[in-house]
TIMAR-664737 format. One record per residue (C-alpha): residue number from 1; residue in three letters; chain; x, y, z. Coordinates in nm, 2 decimals. Example, Ala and Ser with C-alpha at 12.3 -4.5 7.8 and 13.67 -1.06 7.14 Angstrom:
   seq   type   mol        X        Y        Z
     1    ALA     A     1.23    -0.45     0.78
     2    SER     A     1.37    -0.11     0.71
***
This chain:
   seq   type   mol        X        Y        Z
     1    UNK     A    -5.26     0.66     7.72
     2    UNK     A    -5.11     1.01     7.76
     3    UNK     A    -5.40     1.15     7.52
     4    UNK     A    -5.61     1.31     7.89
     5    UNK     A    -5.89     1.33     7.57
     6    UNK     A    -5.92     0.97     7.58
     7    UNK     A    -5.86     0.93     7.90
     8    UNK     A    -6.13     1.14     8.02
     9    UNK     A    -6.37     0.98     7.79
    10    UNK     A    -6.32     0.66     7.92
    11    UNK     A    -6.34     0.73     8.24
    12    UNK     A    -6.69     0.94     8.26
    13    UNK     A    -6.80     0.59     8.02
    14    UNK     A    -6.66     0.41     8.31
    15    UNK     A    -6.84     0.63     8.54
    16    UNK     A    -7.20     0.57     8.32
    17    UNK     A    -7.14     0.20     8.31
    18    UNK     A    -7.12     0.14     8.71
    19    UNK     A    -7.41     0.33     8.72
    20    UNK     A    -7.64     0.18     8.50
    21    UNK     A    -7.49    -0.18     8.65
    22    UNK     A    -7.59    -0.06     9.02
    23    UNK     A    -7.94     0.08     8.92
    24    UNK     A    -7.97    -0.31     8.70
    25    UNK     A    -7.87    -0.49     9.03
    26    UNK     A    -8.13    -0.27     9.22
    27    UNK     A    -8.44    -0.29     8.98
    28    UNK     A    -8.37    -0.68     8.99
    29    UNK     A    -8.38    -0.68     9.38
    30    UNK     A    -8.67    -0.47     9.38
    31    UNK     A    -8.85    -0.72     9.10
    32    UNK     A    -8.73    -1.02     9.39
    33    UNK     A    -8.87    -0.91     9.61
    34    UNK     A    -9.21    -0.78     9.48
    35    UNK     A    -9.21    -1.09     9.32
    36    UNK     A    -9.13    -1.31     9.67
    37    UNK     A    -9.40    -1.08     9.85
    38    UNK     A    -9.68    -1.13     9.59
    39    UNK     A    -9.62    -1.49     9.61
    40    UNK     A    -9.60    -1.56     9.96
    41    UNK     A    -9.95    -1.35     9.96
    42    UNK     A   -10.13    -1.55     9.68
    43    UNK     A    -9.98    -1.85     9.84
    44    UNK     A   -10.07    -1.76    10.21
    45    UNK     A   -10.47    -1.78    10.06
    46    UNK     A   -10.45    -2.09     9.89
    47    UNK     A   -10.28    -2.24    10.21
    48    UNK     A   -10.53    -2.07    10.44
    49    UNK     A   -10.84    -2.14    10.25
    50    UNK     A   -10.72    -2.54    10.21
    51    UNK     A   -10.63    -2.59    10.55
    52    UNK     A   -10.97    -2.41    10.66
    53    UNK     A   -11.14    -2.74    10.49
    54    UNK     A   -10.88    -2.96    10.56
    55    UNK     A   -10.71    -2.96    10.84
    56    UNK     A   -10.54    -3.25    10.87
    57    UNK     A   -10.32    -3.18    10.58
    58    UNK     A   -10.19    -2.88    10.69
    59    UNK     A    -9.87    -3.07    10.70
    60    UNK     A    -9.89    -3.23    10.38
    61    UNK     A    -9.97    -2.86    10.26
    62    UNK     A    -9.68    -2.70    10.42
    63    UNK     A    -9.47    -2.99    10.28
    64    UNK     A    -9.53    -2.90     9.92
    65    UNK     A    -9.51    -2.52     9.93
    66    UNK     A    -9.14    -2.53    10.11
    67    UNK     A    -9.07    -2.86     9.83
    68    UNK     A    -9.00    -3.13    10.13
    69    UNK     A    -9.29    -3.36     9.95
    70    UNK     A    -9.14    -3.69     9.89
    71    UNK     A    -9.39    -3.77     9.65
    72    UNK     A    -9.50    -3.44     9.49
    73    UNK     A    -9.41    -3.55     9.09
    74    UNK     A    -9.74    -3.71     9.07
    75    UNK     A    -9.92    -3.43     9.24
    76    UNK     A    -9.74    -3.20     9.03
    77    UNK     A    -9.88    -3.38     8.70
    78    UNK     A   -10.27    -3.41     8.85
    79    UNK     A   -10.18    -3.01     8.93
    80    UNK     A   -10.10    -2.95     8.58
    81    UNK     A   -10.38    -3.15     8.45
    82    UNK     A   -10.64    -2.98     8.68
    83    UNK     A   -10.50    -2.59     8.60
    84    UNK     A   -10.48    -2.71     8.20
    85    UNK     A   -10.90    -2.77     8.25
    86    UNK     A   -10.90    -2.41     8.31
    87    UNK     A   -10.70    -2.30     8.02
    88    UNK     A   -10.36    -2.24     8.26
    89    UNK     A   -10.05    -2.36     8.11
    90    UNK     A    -9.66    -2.26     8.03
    91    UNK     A    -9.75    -2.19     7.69
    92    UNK     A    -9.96    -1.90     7.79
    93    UNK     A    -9.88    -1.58     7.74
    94    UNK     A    -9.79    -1.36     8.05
    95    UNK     A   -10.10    -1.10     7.97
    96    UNK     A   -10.31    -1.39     8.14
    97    UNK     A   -10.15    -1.39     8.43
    98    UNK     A   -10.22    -1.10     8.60
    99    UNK     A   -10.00    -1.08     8.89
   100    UNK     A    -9.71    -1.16     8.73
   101    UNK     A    -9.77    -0.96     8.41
   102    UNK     A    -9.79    -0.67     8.67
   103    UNK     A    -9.42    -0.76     8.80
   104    UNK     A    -9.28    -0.78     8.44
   105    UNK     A    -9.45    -0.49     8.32
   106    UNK     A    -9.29    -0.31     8.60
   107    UNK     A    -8.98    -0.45     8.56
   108    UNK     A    -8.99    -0.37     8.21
   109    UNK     A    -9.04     0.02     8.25
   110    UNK     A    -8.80     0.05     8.51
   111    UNK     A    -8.54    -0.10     8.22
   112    UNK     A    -8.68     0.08     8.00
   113    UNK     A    -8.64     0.41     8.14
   114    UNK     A    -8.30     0.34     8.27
   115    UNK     A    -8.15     0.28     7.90
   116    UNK     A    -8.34     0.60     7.81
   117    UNK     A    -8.17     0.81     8.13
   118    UNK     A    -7.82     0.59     8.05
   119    UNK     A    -7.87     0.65     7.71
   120    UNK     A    -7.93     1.05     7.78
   121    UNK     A    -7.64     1.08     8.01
   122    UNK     A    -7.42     0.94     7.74
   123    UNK     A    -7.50     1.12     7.44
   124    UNK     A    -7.49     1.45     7.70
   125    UNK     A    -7.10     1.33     7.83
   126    UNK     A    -7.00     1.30     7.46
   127    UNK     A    -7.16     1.62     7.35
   128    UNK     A    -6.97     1.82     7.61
   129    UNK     A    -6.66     1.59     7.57
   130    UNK     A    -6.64     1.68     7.17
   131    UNK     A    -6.77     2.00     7.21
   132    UNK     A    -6.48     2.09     7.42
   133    UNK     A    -6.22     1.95     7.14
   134    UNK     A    -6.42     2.15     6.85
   135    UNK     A    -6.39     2.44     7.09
   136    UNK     A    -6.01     2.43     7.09
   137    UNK     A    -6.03     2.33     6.72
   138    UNK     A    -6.23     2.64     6.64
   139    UNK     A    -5.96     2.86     6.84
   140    UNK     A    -5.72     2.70     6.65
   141    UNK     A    -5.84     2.77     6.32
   142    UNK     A    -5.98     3.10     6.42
   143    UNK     A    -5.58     3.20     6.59
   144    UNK     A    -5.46     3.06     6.25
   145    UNK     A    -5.69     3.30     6.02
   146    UNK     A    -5.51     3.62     6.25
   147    UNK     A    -5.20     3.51     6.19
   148    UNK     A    -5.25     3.47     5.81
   149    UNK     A    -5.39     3.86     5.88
   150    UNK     A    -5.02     3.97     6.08
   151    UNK     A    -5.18     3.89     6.40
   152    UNK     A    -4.92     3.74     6.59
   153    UNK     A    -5.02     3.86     6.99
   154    UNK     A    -5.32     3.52     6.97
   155    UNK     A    -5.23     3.37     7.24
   156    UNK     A    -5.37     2.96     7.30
   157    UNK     A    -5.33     2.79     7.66
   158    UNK     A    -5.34     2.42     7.71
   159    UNK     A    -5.22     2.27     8.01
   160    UNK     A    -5.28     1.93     8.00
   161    UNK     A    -5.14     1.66     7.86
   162    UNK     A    -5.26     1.48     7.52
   163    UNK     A    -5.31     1.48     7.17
   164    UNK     A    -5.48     1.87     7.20
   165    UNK     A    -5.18     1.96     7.42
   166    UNK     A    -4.94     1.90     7.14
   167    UNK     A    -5.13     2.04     6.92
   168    UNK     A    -5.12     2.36     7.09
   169    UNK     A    -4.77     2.34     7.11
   170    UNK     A    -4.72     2.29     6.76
   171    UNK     A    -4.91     2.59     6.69
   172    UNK     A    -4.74     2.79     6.89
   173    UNK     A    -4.45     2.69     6.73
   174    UNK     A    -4.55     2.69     6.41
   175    UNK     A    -4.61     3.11     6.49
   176    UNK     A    -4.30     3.16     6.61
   177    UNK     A    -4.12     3.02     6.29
   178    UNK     A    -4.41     3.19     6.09
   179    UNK     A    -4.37     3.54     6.28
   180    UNK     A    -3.96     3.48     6.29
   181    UNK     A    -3.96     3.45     5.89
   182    UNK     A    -4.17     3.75     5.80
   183    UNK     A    -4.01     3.93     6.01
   184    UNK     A    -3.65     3.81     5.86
   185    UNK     A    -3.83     3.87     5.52
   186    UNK     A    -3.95     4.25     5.62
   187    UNK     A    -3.58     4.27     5.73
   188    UNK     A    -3.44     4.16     5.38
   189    UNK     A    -3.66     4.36     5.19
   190    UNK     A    -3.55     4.69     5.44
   191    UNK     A    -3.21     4.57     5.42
   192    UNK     A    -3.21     4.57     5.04
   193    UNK     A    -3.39     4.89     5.02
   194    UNK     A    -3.13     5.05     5.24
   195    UNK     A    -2.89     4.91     5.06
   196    UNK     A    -2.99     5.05     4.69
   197    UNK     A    -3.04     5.40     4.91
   198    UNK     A    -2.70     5.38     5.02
   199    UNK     A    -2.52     5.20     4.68
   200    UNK     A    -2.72     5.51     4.50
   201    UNK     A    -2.60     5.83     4.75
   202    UNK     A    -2.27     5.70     4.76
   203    UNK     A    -2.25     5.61     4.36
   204    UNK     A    -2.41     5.99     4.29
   205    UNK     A    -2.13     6.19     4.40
   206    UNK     A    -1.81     6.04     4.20
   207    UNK     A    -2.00     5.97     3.91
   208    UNK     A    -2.13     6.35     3.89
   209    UNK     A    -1.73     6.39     3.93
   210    UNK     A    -1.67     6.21     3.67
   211    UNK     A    -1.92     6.35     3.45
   212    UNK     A    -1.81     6.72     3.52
   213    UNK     A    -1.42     6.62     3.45
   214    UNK     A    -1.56     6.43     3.11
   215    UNK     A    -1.71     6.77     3.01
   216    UNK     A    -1.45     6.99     3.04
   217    UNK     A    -1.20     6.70     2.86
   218    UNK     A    -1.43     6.74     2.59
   219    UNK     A    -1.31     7.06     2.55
   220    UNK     A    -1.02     7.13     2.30
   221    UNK     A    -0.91     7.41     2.36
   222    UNK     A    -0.84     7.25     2.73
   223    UNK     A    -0.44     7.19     2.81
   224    UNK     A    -0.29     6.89     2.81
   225    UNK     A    -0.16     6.88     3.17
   226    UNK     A    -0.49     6.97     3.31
   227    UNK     A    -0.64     6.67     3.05
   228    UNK     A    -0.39     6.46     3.21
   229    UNK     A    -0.48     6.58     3.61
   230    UNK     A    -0.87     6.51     3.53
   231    UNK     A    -0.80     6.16     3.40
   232    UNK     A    -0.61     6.10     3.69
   233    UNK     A    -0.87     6.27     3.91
   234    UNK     A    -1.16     6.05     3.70
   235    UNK     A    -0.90     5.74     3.82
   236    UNK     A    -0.98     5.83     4.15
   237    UNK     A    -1.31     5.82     4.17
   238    UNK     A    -1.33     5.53     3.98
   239    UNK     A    -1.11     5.32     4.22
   240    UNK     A    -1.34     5.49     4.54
   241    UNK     A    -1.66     5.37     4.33
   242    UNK     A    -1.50     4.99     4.28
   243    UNK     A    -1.36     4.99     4.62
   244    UNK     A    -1.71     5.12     4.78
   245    UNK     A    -1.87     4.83     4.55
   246    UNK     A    -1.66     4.55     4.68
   247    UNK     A    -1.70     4.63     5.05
   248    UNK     A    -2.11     4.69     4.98
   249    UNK     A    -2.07     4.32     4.86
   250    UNK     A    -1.90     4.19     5.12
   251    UNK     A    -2.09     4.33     5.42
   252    UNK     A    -2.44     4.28     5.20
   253    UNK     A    -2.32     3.87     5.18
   254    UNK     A    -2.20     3.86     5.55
   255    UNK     A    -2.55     4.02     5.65
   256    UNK     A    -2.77     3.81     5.43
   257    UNK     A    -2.54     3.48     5.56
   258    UNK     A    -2.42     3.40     5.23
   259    UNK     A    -2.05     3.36     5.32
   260    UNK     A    -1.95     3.02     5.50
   261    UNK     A    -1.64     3.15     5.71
   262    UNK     A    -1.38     2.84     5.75
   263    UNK     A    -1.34     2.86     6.09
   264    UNK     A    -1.05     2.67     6.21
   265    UNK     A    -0.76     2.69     6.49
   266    UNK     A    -0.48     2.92     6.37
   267    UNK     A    -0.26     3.15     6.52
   268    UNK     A    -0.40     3.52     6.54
   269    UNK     A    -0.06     3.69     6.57
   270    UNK     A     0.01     3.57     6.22
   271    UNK     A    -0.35     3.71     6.08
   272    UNK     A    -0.20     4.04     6.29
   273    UNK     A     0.14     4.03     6.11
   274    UNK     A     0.01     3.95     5.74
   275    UNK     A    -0.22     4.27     5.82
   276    UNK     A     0.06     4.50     5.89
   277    UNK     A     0.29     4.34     5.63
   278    UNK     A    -0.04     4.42     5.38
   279    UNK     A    -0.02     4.78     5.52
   280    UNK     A     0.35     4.86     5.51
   281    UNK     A     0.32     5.10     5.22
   282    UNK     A     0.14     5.32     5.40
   283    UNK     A     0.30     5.28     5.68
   284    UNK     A     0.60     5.39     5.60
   285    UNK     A     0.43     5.71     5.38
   286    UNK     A     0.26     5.84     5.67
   287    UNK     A     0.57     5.80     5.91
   288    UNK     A     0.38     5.55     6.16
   289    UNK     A     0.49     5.35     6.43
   290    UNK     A     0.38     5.03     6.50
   291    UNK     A     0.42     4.94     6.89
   292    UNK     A     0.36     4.55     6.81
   293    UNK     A     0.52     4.36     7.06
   294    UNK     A     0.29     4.03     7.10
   295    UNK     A     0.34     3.71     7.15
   296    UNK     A     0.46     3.43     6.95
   297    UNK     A     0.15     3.25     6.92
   298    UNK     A    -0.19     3.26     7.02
   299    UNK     A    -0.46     2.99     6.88
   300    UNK     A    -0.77     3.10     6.80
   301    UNK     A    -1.09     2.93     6.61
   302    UNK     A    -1.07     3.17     6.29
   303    UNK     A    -1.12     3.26     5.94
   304    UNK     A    -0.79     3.36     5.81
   305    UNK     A    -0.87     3.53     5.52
   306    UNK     A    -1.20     3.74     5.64
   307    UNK     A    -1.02     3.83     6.00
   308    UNK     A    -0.71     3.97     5.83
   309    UNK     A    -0.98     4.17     5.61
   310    UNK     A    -1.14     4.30     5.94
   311    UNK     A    -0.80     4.39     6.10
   312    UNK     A    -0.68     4.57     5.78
   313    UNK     A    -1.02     4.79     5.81
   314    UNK     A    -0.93     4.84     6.18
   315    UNK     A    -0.57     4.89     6.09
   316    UNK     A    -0.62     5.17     5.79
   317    UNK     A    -0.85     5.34     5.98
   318    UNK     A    -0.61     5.37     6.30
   319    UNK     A    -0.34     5.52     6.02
   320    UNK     A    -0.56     5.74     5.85
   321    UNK     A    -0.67     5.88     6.19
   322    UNK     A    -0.32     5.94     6.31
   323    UNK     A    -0.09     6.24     6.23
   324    UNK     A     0.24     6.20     6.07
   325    UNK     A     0.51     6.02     6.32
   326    UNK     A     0.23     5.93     6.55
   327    UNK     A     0.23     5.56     6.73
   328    UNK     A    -0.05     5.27     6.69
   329    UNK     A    -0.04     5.01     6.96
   330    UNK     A    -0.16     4.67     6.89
   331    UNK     A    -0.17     4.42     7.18
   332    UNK     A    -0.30     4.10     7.24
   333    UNK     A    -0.41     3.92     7.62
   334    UNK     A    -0.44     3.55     7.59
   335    UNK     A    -0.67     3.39     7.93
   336    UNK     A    -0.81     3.09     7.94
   337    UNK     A    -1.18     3.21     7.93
   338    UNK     A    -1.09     3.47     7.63
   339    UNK     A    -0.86     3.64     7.42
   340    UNK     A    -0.84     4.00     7.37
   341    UNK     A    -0.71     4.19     7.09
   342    UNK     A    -0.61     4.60     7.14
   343    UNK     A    -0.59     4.84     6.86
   344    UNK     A    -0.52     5.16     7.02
   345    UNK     A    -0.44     5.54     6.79
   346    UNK     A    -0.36     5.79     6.92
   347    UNK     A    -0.47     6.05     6.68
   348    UNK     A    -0.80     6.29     6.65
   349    UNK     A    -1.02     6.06     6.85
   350    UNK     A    -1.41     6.04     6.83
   351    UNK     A    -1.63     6.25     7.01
   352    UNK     A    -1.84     6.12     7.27
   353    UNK     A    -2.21     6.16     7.08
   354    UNK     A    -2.06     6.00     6.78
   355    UNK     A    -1.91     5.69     6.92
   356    UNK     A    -2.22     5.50     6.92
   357    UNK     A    -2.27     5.55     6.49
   358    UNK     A    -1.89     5.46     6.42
   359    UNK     A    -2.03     5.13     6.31
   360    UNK     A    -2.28     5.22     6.11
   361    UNK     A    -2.25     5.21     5.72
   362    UNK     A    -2.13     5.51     5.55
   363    UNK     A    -2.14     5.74     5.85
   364    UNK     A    -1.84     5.98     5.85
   365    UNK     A    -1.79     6.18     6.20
   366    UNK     A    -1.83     6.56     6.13
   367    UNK     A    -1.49     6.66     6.25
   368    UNK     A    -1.26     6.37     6.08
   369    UNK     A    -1.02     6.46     5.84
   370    UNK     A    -1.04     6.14     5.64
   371    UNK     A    -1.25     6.32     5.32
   372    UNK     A    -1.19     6.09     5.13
   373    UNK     A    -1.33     5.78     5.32
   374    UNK     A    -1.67     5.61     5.21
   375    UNK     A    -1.77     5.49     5.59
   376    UNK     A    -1.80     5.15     5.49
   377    UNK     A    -1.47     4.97     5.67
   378    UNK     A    -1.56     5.00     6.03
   379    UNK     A    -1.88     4.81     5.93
   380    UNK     A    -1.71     4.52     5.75
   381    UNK     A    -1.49     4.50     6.04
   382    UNK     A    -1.75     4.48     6.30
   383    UNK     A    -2.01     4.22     6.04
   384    UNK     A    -1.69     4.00     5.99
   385    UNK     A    -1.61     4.03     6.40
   386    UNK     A    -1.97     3.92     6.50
   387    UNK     A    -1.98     3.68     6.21
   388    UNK     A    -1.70     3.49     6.44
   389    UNK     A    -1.96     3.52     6.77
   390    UNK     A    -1.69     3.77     6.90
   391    UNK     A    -1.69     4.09     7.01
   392    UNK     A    -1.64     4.43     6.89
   393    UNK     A    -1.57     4.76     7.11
   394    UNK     A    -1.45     5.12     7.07
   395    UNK     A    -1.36     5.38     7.34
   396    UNK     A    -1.26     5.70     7.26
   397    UNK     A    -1.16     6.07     7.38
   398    UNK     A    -1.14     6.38     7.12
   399    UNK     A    -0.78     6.44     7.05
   400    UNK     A    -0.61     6.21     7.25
   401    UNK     A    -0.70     5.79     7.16
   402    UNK     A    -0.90     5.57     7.01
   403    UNK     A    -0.92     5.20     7.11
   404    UNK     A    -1.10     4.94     6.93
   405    UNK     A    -1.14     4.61     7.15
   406    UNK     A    -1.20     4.29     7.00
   407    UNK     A    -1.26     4.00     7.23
   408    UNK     A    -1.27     3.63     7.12
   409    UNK     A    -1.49     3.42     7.39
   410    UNK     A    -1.36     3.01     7.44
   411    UNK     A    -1.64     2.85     7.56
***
């Protein structure tokens, strides 16, 4: 009984029925009683004119019209036999008896017209009771048409209860998921665009490289040392064209949720260590220190794999920012609402109007001197760091630090 449709329905036939019993119980007194005046008149004459000739049997008279004869059943027979001389019996139809056919013709009209007012009032109450549901039927299908069009601002209101209520409700649900998927699929399709954009401007350069050190190899008269120094400058590019590959990969999969990170408790100072273990080559070419003084253990929910991937990004690009004999800091604050993990340079910084694109794929700040970086690591990093529900945060000043921030929330 939560359908207020129904509910309301019933009640106005509720309503109509009461009525038409009160306006029943009313014509019938009103037929009484013109029936009890018409009699006591037509009865008042008979009495009048028989007690006018006789009247000593006024009481006799009075006797039979309140029935308090003791011996009216044979009067009663003589009466019928007397009124049957003159053609009036119960077998005669009610046309013939004037005063009462007047009563029930009466009678009659006033039922009639009732169940033609009751009859009215109903059809009425369930024209404007299903008129309002194909109303809110014709908004829905109407709201459903503009949203098969990319209309998504149709807006429907119900706030009652009921079988139309949910409906509404599903509706407007049913949008949402509708506007929330075409707007995920615009997103794929600019996301894939974007990415063939950047896969094809970042392909372009080493592959004209290569092609311009193929032509002059094909050259015979060319030296062997300097055939030697282009194959090893063609080896370059090719590993820059397989590493930007992989990293497109990895960042298009993490985007497009294709990658089920094992999250699980471990201990982040070992995901840390296996980093800078990973790194220790170039470490140790470029004359860094490592400040790493952390704690033994710190448990966070993680993938192993995928974080030390994002700390390695983080990590190369604090060393390739850093001058020969320069210092990296790495530290790590455990509290019971979060954990917070530092990796602080102190090399050629970022300026201020360029801190807010670090993130962004391939973007290279103006003034760095990492030429031959792609701009893809800071955004694996960051996809891989969100991908955890933590967060990622860099603060900067030009020639002095640079301080990326990641914070791991435990609740």
């Amino acid at each position: 009984m939560k359908n207020t449709e129904l509910k309301g329905y019933i009640a106005i036939l509720a309503v109509l029925l009461t009525l038409f019993t009160v306006y029943q119980l009313i014509t019938q007194q009103l037929f009484n009683y013109q029936l009890k005046s018409d009699s006591i008149t037509t009865w008042g004459e008979i009495t009048a004119r028989l007690v006018e000739h006789n009247p000593e049997n006024e009481a006799e008279i009075m006797k039979v019209l309140t029935s308090h004869s003791s011996d009216s059943i044979p009067y009663q027979e003589k009466g019928r036999a007397i009124l049957r001389q003159y053609g009036l019996y119960e077998g005669l139809e009610s046309q013939l008896f004037p005063l009462l056919n007047n009563h029930i013709a009466s009678h009659n009209q006033f039922m009639y017209w009732g169940l033609v007012c009751f009859g009215c009032v109903l059809i009425l109450a369930s024209y404007m009771q299903y008129k309002m549901i194909f109303q809110k039927i014709r908004q829905l299908t109407s709201a459903a048409k503009k949203i098969i069009d990319g209309d998504y601002s149709v807006v429907i209101n119900e706030n009652k209860e009921g079988d139309l209520a949910k409906l509404v409700v599903s509706f407007r649900s049913m949008k949402h998921i509708i506007r929330k998927s075409m707007q995920d699929l615009r997103e794929e399709r600019e996301f894939l665009v974007q990415m063939l954009q950047d896969i094809s401007h970042q392909l372009k350069t080493p592959l004209s490289t290569i092609s311009i050190y193929n032509e002059m190899m094909l050259n015979e008269s060319l030296p062997r040392q300097q055939q030697v120094q282009l194959l090893q400058n063609n080896d370059v590019q090719i590993s820059r064209m397989h590493l930007l590959i992989q990293n497109l990969l990895k960042v298009a999969k993490i985007d497009a949720r294709a990658i089920s990170f094992e999250k699980e408790p471990a201990n982040l100072v070992e995901s840390v260590e296996d980093a800078i273990d990973r790194l220790e080559n170039m470490i140790t070419d470029r004359n860094i220190l490592i400040d790493w003084n952390g704690p033994k253990e710190v448990v966070v929910a993680h993938d192993k794999l995928w974080m030390q991937e994002a700390l390695l990004n983080l990590l190369k690009n604090a060393i390739e920012h850093s001058d020969p004999g320069d210092k990296i800091k790495i530290t790590i604050e455990d509290t019971p609402i979060y954990t917070e993990l530092v990796i602080q340079d102190f090399g050629e910084g970022i300026a201020a109007e360029e801190l807010p694109h670090i993130f962004e794929r391939f973007y290279k700040a103006s003034g760095s001197k990492k030429h031959e970086s792609v701009g893809i690591g800071l955004a694996l990093a960051k996809s891989i760091i969100e991908a955890h529900q933590a967060l990622i945060k860099v603060e900067s000043e030009r020639y002095a630090y640079t301080k990326f921030t990641v914070t791991f929330i435990k609740f």
